[in-house]
Backbone and ligand atoms as CSV (ligand in chain L), in Angstrom:
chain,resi,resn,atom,element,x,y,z
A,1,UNK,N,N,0.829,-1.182,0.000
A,1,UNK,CA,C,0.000,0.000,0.000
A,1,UNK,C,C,0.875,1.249,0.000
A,2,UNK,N,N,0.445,1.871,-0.885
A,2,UNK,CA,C,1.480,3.166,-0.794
A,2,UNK,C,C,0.725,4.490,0.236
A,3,UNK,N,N,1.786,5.074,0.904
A,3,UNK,CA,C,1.896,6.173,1.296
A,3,UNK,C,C,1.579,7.551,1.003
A,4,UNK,N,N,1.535,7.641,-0.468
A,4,UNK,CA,C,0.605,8.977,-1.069
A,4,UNK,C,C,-0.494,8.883,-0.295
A,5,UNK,N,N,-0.764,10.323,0.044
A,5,UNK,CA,C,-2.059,10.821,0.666
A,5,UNK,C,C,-2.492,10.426,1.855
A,6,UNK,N,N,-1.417,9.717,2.336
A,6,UNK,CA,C,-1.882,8.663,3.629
A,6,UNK,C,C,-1.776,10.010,4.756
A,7,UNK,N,N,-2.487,10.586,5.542
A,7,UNK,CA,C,-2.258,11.100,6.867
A,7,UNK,C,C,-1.138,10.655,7.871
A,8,UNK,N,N,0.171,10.821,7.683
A,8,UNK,CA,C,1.058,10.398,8.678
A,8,UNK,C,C,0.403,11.120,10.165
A,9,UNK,N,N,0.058,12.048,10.267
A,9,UNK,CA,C,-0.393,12.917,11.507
A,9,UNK,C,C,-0.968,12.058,12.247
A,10,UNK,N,N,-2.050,11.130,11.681
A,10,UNK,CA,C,-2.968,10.629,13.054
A,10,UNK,C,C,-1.672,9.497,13.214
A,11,UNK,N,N,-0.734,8.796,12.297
A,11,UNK,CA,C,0.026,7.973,12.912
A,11,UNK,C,C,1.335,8.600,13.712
A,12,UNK,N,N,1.066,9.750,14.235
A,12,UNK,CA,C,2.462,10.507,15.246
A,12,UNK,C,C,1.528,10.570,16.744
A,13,UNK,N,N,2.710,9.691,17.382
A,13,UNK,CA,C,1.960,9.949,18.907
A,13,UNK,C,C,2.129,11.453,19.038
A,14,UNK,N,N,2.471,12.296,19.214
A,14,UNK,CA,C,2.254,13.819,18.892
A,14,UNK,C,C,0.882,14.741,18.558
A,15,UNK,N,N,0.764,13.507,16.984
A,15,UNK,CA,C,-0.528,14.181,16.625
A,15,UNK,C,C,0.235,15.585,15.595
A,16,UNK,N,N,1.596,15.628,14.928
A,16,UNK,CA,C,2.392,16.404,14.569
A,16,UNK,C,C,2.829,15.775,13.481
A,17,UNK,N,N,3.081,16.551,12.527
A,17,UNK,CA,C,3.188,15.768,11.129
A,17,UNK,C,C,4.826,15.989,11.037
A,18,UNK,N,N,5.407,15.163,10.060
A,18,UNK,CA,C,6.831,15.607,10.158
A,18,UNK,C,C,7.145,16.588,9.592
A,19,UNK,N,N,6.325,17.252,8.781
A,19,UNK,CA,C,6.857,18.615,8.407
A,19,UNK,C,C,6.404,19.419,9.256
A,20,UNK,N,N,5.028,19.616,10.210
A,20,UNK,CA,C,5.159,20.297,10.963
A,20,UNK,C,C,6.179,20.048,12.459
A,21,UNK,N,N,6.715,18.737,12.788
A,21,UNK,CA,C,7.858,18.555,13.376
A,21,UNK,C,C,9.262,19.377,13.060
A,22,UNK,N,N,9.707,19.291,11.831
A,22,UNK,CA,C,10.483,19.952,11.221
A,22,UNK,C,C,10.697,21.388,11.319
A,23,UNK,N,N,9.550,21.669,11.749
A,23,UNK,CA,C,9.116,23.277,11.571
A,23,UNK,C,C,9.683,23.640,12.779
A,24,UNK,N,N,8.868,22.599,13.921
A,24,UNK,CA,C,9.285,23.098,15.070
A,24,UNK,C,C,10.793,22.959,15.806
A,25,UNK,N,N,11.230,21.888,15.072
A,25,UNK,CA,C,12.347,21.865,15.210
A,25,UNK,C,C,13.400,22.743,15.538
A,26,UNK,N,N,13.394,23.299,14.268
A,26,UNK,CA,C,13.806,24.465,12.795
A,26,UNK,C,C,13.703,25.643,14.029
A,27,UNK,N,N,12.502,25.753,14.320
A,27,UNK,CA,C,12.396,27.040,15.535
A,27,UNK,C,C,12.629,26.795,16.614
A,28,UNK,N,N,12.973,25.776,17.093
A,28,UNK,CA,C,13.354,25.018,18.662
A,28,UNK,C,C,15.012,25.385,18.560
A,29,UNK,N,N,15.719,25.145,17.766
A,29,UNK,CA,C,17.412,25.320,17.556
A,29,UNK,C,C,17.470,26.633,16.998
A,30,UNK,N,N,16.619,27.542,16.965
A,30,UNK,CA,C,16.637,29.054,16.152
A,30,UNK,C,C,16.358,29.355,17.326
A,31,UNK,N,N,15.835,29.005,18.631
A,31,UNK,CA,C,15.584,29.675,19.602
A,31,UNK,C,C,16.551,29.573,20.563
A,32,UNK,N,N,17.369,28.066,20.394
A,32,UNK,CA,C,18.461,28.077,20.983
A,32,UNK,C,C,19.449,28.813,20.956
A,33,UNK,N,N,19.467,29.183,19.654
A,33,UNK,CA,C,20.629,29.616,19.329
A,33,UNK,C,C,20.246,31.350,19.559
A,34,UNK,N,N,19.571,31.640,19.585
A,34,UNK,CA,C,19.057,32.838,19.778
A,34,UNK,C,C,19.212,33.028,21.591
A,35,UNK,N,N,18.952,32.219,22.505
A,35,UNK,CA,C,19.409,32.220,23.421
A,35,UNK,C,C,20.689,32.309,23.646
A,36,UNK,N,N,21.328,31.268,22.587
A,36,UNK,CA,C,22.646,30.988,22.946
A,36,UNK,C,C,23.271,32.464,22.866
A,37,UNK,N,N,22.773,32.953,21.805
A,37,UNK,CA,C,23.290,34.394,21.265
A,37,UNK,C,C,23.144,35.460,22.201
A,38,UNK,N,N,22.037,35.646,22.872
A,38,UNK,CA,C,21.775,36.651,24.074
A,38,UNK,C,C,22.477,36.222,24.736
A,39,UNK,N,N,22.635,34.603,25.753
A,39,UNK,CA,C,23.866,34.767,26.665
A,39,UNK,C,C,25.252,34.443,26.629
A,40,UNK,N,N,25.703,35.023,24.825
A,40,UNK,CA,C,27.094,35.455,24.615
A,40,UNK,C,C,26.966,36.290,25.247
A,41,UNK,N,N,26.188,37.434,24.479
A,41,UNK,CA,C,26.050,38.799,24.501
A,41,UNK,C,C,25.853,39.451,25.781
A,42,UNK,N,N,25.265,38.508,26.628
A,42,UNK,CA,C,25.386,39.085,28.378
A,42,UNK,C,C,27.036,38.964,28.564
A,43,UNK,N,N,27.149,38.135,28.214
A,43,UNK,CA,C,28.380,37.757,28.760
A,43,UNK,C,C,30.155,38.598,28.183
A,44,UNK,N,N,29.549,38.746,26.839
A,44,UNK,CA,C,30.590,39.899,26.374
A,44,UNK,C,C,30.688,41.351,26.641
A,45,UNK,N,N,29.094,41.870,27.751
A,45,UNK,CA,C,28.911,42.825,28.031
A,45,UNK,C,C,29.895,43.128,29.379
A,46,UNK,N,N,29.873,41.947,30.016
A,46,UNK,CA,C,30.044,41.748,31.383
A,46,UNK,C,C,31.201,41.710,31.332
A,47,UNK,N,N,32.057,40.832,30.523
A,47,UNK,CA,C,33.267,41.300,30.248
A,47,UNK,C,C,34.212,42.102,29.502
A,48,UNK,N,N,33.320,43.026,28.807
A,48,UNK,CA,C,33.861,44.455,28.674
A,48,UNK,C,C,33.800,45.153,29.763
A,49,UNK,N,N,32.828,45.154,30.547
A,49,UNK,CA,C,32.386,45.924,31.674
A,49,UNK,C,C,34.088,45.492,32.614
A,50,UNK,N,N,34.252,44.650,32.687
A,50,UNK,CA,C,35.447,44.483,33.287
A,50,UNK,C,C,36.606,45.072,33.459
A,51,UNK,N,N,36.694,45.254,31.758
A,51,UNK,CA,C,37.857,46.118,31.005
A,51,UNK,C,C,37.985,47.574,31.990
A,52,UNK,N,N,37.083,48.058,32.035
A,52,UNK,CA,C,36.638,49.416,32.391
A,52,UNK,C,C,36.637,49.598,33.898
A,53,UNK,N,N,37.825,50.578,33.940
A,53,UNK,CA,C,38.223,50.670,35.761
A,53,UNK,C,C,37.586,50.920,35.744
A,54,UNK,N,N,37.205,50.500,37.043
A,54,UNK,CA,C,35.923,50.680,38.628
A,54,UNK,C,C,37.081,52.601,39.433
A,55,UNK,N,N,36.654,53.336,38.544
A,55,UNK,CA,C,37.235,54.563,39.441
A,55,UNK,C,C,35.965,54.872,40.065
A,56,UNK,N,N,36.355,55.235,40.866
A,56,UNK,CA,C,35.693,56.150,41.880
A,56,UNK,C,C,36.363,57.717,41.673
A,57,UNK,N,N,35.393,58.677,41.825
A,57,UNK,CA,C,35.879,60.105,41.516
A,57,UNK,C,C,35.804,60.131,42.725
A,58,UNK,N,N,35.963,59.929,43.892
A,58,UNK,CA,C,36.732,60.013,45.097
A,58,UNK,C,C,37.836,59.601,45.268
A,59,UNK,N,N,38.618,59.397,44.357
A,59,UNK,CA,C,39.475,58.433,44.042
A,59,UNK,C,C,40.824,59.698,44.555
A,60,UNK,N,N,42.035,59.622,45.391
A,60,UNK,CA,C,42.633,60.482,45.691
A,60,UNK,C,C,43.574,61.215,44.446
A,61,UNK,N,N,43.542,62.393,44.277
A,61,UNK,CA,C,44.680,63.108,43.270
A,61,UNK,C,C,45.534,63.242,43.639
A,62,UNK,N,N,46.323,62.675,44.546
A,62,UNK,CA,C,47.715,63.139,45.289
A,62,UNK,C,C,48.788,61.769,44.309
A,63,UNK,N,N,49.561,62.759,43.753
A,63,UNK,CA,C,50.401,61.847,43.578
A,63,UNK,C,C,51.904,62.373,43.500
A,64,UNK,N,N,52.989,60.942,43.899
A,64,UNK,CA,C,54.184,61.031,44.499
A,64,UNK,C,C,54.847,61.525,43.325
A,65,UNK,N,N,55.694,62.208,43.726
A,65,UNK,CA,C,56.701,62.832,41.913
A,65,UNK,C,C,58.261,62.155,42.494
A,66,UNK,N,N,58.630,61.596,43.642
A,66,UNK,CA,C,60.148,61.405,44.038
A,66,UNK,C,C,60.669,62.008,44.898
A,67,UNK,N,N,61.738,61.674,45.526
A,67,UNK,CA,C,63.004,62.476,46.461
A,67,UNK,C,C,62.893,64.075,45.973
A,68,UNK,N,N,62.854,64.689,46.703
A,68,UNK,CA,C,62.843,66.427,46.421
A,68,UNK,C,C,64.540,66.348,46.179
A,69,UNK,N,N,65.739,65.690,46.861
A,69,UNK,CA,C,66.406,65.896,46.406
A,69,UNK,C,C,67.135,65.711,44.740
A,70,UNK,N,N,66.119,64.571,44.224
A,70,UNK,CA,C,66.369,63.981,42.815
A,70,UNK,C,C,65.813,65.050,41.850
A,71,UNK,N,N,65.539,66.428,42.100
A,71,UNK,CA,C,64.802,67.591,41.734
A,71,UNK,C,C,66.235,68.505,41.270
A,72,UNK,N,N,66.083,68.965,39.712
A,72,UNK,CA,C,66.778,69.973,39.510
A,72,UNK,C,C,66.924,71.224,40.323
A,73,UNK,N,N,68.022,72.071,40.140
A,73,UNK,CA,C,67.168,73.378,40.617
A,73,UNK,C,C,66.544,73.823,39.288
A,74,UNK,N,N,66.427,74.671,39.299
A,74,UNK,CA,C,65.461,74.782,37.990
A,74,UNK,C,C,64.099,74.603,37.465
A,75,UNK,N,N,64.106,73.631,36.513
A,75,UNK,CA,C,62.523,73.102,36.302
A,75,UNK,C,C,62.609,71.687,35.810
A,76,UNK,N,N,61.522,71.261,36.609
A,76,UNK,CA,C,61.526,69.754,35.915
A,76,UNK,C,C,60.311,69.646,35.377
A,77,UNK,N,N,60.409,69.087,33.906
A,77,UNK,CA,C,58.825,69.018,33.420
A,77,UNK,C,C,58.228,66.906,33.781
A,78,UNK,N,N,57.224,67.004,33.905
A,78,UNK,CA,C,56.790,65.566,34.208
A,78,UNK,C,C,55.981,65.171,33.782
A,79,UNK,N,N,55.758,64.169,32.440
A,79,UNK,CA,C,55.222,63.995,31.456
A,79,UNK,C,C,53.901,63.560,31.692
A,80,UNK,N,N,53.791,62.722,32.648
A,80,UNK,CA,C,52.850,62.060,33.447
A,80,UNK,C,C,51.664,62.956,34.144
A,81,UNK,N,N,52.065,63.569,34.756
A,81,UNK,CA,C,51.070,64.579,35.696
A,81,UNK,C,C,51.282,65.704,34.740
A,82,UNK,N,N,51.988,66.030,33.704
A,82,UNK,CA,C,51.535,67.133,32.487
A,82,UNK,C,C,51.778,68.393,34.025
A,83,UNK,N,N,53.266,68.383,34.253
A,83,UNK,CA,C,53.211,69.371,35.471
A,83,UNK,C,C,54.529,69.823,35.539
A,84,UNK,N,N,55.204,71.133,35.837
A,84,UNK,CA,C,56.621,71.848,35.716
A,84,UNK,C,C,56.408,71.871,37.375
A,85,UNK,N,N,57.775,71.274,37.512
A,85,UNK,CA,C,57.863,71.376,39.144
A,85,UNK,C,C,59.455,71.997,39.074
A,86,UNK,N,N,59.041,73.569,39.863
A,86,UNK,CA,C,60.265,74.683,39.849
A,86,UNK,C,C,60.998,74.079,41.666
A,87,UNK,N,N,62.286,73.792,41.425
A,87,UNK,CA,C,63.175,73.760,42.466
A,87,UNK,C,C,63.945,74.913,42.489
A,88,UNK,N,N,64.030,76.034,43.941
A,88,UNK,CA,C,64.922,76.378,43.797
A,88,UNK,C,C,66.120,76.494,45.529
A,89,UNK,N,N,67.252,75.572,45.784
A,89,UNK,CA,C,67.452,75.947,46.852
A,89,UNK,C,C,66.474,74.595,47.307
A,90,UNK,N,N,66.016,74.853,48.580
A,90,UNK,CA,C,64.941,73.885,49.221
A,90,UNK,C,C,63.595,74.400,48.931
A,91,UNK,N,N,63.431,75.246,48.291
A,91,UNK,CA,C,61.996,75.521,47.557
A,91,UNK,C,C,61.450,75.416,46.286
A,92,UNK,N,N,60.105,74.718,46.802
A,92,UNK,CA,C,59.473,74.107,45.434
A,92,UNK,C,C,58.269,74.433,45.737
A,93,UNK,N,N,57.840,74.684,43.643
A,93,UNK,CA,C,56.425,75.254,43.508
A,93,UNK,C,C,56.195,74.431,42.515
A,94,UNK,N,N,54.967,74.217,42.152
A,94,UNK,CA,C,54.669,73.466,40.974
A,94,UNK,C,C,53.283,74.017,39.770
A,95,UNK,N,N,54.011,74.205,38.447
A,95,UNK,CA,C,52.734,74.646,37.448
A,95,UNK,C,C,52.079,73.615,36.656
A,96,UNK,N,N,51.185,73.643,36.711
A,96,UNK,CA,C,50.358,73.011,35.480
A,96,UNK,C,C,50.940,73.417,33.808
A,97,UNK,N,N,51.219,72.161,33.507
A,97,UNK,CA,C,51.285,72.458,31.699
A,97,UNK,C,C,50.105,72.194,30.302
A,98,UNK,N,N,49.222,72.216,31.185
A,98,UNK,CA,C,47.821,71.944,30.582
A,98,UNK,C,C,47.082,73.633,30.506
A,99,UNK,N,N,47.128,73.702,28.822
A,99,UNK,CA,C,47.237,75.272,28.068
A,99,UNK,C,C,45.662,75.527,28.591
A,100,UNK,N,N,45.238,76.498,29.282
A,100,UNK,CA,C,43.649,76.977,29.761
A,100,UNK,C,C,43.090,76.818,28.841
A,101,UNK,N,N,43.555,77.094,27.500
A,101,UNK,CA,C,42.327,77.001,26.191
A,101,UNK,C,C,41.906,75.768,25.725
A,102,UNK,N,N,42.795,74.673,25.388
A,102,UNK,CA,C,41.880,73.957,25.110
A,102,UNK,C,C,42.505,72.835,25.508
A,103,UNK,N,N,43.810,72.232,26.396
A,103,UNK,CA,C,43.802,71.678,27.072
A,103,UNK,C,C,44.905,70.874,26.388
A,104,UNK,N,N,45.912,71.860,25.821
A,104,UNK,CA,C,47.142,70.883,24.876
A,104,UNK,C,C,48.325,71.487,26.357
A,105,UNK,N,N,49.238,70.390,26.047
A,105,UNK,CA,C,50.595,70.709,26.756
A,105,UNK,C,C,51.469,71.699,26.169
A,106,UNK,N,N,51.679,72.656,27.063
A,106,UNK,CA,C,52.394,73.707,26.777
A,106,UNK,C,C,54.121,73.343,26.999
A,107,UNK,N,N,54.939,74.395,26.074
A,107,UNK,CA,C,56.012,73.861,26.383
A,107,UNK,C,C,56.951,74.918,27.106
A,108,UNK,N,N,58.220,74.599,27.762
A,108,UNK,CA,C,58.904,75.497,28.606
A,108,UNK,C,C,59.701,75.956,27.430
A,109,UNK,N,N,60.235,77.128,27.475
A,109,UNK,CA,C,61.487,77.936,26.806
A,109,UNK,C,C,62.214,78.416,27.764
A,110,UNK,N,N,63.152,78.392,27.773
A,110,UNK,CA,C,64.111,79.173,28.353
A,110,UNK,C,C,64.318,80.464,27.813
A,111,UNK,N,N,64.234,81.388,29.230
A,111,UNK,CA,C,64.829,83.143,28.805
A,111,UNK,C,C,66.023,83.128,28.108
A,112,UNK,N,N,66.419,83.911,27.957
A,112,UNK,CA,C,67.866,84.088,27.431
A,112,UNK,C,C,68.525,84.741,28.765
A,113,UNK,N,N,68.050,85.633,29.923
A,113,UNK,CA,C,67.941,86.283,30.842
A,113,UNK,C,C,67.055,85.868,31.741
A,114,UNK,N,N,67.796,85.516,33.096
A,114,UNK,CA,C,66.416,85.242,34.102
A,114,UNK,C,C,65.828,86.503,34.576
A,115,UNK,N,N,64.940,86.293,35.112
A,115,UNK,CA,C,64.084,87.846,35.360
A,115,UNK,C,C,63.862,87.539,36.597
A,116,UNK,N,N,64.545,88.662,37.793
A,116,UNK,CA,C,63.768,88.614,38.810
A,116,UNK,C,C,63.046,89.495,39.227
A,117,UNK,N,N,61.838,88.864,39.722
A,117,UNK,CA,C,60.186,89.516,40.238
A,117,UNK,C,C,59.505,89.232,41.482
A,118,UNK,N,N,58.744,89.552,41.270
A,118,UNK,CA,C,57.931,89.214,42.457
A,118,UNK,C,C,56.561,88.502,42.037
A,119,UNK,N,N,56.340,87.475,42.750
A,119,UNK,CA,C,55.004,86.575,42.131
A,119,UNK,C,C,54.119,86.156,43.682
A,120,UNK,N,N,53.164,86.469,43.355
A,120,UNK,CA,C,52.304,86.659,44.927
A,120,UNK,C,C,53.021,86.949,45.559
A,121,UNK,N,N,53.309,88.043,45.781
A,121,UNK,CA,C,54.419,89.087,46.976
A,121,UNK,C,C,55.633,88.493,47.473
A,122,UNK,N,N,56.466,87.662,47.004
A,122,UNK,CA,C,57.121,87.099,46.886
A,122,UNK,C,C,58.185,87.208,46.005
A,123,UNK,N,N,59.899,87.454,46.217
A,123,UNK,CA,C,60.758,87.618,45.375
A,123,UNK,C,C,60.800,86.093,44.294
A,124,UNK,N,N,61.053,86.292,42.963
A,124,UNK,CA,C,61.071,84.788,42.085
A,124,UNK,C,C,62.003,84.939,41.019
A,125,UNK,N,N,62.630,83.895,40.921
A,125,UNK,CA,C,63.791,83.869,39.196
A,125,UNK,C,C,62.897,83.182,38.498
A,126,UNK,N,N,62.473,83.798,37.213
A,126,UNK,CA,C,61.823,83.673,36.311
A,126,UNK,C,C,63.432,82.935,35.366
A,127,UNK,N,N,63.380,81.668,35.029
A,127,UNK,CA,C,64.223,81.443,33.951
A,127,UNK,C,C,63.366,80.737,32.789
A,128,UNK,N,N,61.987,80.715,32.372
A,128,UNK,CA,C,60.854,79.868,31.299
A,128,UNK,C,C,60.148,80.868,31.496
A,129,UNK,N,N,59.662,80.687,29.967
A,129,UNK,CA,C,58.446,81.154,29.632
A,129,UNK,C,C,57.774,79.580,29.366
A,130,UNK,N,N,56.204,79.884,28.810
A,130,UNK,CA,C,55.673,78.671,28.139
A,130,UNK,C,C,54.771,79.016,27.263
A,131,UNK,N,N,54.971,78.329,25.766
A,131,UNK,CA,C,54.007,78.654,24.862
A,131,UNK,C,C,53.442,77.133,24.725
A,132,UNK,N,N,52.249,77.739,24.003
A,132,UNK,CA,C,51.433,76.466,23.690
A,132,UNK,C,C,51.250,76.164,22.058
A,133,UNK,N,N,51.837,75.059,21.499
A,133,UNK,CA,C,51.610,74.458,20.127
A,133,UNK,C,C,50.473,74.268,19.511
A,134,UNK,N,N,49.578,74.261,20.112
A,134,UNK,CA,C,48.176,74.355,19.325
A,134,UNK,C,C,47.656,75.735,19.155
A,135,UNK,N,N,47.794,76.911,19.366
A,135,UNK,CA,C,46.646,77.828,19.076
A,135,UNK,C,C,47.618,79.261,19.267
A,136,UNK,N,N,49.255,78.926,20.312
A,136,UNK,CA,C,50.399,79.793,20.012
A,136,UNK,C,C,49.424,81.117,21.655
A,137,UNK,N,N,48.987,80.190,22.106
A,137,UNK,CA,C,48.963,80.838,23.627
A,137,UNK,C,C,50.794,81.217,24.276
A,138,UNK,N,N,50.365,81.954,24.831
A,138,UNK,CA,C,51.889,82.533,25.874
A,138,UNK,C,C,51.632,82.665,27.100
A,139,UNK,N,N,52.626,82.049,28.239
A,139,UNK,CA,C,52.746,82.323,29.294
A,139,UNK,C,C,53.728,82.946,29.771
A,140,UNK,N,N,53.874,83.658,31.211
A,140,UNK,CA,C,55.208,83.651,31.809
A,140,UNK,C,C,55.515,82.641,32.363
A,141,UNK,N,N,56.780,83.125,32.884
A,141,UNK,CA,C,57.113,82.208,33.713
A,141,UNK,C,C,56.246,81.849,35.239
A,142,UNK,N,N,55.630,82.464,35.616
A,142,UNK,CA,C,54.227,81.949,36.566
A,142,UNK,C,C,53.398,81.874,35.902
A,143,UNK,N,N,53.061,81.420,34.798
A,143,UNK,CA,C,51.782,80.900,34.348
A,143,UNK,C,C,51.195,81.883,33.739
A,144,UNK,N,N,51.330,83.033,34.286
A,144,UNK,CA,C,49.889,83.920,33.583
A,144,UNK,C,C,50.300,84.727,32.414
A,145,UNK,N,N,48.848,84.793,31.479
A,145,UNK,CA,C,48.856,84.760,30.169
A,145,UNK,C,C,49.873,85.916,29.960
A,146,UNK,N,N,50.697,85.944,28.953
A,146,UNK,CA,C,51.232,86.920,27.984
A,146,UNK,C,C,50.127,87.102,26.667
A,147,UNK,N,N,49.401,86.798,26.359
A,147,UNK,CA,C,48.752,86.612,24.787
A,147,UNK,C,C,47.979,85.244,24.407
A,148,UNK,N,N,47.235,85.308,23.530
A,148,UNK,CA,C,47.216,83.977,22.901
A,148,UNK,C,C,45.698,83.707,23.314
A,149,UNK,N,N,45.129,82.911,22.620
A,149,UNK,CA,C,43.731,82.571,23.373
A,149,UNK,C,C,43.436,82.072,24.411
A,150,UNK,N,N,44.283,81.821,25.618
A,150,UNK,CA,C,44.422,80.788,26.988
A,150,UNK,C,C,43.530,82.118,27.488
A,151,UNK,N,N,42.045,81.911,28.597
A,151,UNK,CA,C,41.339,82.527,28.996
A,151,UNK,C,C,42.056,83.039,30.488
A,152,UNK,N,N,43.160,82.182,30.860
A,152,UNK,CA,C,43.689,82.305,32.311
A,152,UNK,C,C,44.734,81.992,32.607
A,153,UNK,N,N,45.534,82.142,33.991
A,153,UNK,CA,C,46.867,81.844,34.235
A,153,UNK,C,C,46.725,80.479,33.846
A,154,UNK,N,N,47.942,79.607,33.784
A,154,UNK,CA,C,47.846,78.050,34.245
A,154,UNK,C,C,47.890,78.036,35.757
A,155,UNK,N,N,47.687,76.311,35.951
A,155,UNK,CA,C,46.816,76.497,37.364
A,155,UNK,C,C,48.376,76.038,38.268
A,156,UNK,N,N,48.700,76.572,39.573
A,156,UNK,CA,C,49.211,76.018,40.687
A,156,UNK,C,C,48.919,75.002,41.139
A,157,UNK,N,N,49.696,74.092,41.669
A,157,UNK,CA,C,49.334,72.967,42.561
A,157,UNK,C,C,49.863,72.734,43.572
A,158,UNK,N,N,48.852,72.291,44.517
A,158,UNK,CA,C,49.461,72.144,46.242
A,158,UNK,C,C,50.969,71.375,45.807
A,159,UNK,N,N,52.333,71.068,47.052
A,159,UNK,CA,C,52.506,70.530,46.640
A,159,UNK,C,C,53.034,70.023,48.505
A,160,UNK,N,N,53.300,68.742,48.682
A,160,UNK,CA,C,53.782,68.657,50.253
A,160,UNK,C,C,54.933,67.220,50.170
A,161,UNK,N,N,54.872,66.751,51.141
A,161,UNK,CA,C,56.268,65.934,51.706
A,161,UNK,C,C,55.564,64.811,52.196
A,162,UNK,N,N,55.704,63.620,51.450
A,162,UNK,CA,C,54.775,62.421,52.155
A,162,UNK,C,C,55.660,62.076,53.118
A,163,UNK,N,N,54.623,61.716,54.237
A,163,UNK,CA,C,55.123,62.146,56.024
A,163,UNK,C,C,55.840,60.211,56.013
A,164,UNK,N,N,55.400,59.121,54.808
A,164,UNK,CA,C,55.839,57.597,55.179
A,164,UNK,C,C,57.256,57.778,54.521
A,165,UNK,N,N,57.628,58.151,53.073
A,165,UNK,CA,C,58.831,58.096,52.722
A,165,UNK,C,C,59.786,59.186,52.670
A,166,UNK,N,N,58.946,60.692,52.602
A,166,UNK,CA,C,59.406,61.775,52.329
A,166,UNK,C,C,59.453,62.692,50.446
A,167,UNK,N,N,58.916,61.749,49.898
A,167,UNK,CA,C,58.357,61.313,48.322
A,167,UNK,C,C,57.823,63.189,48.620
A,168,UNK,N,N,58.079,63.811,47.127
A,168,UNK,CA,C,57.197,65.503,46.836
A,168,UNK,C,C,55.897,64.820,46.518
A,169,UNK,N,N,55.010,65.516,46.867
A,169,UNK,CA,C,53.817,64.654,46.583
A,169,UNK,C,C,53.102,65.973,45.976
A,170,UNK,N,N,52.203,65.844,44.809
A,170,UNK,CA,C,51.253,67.204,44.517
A,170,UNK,C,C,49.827,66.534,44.201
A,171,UNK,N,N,49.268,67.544,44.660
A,171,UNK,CA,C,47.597,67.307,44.816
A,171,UNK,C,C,47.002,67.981,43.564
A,172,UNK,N,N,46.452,67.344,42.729
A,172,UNK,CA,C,46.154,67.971,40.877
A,172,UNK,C,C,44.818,68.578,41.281
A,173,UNK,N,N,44.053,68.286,42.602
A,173,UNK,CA,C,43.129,68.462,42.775
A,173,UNK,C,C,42.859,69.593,43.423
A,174,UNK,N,N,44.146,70.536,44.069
A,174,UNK,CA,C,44.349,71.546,44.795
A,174,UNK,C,C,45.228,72.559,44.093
A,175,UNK,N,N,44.028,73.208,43.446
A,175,UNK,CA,C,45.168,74.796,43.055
A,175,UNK,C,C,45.357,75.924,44.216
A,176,UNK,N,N,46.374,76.390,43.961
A,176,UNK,CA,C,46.712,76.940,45.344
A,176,UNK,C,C,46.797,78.549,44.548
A,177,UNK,N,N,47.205,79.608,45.206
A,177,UNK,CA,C,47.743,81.076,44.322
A,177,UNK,C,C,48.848,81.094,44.454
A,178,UNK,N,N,49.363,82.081,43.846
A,178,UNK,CA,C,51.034,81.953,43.098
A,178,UNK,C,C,52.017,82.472,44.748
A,179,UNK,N,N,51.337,82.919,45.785
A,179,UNK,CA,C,52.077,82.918,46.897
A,179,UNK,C,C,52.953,81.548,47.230
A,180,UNK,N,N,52.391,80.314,46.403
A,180,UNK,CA,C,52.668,79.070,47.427
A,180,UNK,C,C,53.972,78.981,47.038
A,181,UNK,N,N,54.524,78.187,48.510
A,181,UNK,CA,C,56.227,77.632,47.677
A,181,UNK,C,C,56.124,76.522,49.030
A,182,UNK,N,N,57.002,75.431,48.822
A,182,UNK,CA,C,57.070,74.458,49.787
A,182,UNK,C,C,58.546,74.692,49.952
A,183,UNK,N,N,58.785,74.713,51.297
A,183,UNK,CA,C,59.940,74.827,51.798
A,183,UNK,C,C,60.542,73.857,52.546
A,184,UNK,N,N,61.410,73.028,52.148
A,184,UNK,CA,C,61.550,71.792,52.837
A,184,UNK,C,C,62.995,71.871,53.885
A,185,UNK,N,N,62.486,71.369,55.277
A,185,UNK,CA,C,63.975,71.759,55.945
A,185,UNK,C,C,65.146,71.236,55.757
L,1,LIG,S1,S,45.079,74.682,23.478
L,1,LIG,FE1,FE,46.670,76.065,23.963
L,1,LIG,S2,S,46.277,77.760,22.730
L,1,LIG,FE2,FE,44.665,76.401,22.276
């Protein structure tokens, strides 16, 4: 007896024909995989999420720059903290090299002549200026503008003596006015 036209359906304990088996199949492993696919996708989220420090913006800005004695007199620029830390003698001040305008690193020049002044009521040897490569801002040697589109001085930063090793330590988070100088005994 042949099989043309025969109802396989009523012969499936199911009650499901094999093409509608097939079907469901077909969408049973499309759903798997569709699962499977969402929990890649949790899972590649979760571990990007990883990638991505856990900072906290409480997170402290103090950071160690070294021995005050391993300090020029002069100026030391520090690529890292984008910061000119002036030694002179046992006194140290520290400028920001991050240009007010739009936030490029400015660079030191040397005077040809040091200049001495007074900077927050305070006698100072000016031996740098600083211009900035993007937009041709000018500073003095304390920071504040000569020209250029920079809206403001560059900024001061605290700077102190970590009390465990003795490490210069500056706080990026503490601008101070151009009075400051750390004087170390
Ligand atoms: S960023 Fe320095 S002048 Fe524009």
């Amino acid at each position: 007896m042949s099989d043309h036209g025969h109802d396989v359906s009523k012969d499936s304990p199911s009650g499901v024909s094999p093409q509608d088996g097939g079907a469901r199949r077909q969408f049973l492993i499309r759903l798997g995989i569709g699962a499977g696919g969402v929990a890649i996708g949790a899972q590649s989220v979760a571990s990007l999420r990883s990638l991505v420090p856990n900072v906290s913006y409480d997170a402290p800005t103090t950071v160690k720059l070294g021995n005050p004695v391993d300090f020029p007199d002069g100026l030391k620029f520090l690529p890292d903290e984008r910061l000119f830390v002036f030694r002179t003698g046992k006194t140290f001040h520290a400028i920001s090299a991050v240009c007010t305008h739009l936030g490029c690193t400015v660079r030191a020049e040397a005077l040809s002549q040091v200049q001495e002044t007074q900077v927050g009521g305070q006698a100072m040897r000016l031996t740098h200026r600083f211009n900035c490569p993007c937009h041709g801002s000018r500073y003095n040697g304390d920071g504040t503008t000569i020209s250029g589109p920079a809206p403001k001085a560059l900024a001061w930063y605290h700077l102190s003596v970590a009390t465990d090793d003795g490490q210069l330590v500056v706080d990026l988070a503490h601008e101070v006015e151009h009075d400051f100088r750390l004087t170390i005994a």
